[in-house]
C-alpha positions as CSV (number, residue, x, y, z in Angstrom):
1,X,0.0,0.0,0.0
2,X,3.0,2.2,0.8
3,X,4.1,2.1,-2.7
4,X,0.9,2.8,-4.3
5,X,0.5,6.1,-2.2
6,X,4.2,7.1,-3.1
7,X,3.3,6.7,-6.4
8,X,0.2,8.6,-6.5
9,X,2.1,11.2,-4.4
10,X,4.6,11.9,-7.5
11,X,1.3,12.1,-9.7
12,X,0.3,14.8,-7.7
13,X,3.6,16.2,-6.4
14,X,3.3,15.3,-3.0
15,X,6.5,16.2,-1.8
16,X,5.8,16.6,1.8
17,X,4.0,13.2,1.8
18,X,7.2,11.4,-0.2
19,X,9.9,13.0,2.1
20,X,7.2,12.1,5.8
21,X,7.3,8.4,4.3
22,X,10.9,8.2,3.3
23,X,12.9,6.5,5.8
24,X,15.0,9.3,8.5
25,X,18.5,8.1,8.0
26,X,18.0,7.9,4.2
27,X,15.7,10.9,3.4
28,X,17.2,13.8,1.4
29,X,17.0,17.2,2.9
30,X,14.3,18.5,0.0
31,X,13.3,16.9,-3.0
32,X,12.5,18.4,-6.3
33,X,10.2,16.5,-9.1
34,X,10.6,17.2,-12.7
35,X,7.6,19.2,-13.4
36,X,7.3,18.4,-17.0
37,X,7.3,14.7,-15.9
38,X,3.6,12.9,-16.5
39,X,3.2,9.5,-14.7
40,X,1.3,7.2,-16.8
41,X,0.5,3.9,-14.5
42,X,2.1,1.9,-12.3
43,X,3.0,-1.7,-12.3
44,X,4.1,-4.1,-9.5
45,X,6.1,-6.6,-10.9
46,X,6.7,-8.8,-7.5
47,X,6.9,-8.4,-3.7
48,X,8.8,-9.9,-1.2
49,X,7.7,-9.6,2.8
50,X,5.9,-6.1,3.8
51,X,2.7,-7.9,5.5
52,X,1.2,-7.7,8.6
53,X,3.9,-9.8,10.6
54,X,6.7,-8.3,8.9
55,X,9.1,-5.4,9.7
56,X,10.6,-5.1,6.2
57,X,9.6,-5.9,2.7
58,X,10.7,-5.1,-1.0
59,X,8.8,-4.7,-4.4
60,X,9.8,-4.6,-7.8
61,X,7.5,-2.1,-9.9
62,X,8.2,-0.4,-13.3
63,X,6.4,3.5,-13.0
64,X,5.6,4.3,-16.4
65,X,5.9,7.9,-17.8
66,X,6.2,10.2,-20.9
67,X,8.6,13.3,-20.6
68,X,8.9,15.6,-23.3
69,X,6.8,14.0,-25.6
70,X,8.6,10.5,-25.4
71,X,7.7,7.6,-23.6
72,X,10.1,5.7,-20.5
73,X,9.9,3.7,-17.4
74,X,11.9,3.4,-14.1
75,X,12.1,0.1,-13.3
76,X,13.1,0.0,-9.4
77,X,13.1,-2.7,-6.7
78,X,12.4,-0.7,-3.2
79,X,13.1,-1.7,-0.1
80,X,10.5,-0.4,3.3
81,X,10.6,-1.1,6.7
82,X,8.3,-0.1,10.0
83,X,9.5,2.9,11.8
84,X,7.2,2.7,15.0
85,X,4.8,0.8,13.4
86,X,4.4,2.5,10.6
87,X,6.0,1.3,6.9
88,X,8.2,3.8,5.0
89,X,10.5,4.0,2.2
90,X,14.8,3.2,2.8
91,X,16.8,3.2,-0.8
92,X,15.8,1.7,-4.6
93,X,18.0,-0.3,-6.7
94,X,17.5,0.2,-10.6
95,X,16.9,-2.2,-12.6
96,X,17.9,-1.9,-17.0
């Protein structure tokens, strides 16, 4: 669920919302999106872990998107863990 609502937070430039669920000893000082950048859909390719019983998780997703007329996709496996209960965001290894 986590990565679903970061998503949709970059649709709608949720900044506040991706830096509050980004994990405290990995989150950057500010973050700045790429205005011009349109998110087309989201796709999760796998998880791993990140249920109720668990304190860390990872999922694969390609986030489609067009920028500057042309069409691209990050492809990214994320890794989350629980902060006091709740899930948030540590690092992102891409994937070619």
């Amino acid at each position: 669920m986590l990565m679903r609502s970061r998503y949709t937070a970059y649709v709608v430039g949720d900044t506040e919302y991706l830096l509050r669920s980004w994990h405290p000893d990995t989150r950057p000082a500010d973050l700045a999106l790429e205005s011009a950048q349109r998110w087309l859909f989201l796709e999760i390719v796998a998880t791993e872990r990140g249920g109720p019983f668990d304190d860390r998780g990872t999922v694969e997703f390609i986030a489609h998107y067009k920028l500057d007329g042309a069409r691209d996709a990050m492809h990214e496996v994320s890794t989350f863990t629980r902060v006091h209960g709740a899930w948030v965001y540590v690092d992102g290894t891409f994937r070619a």
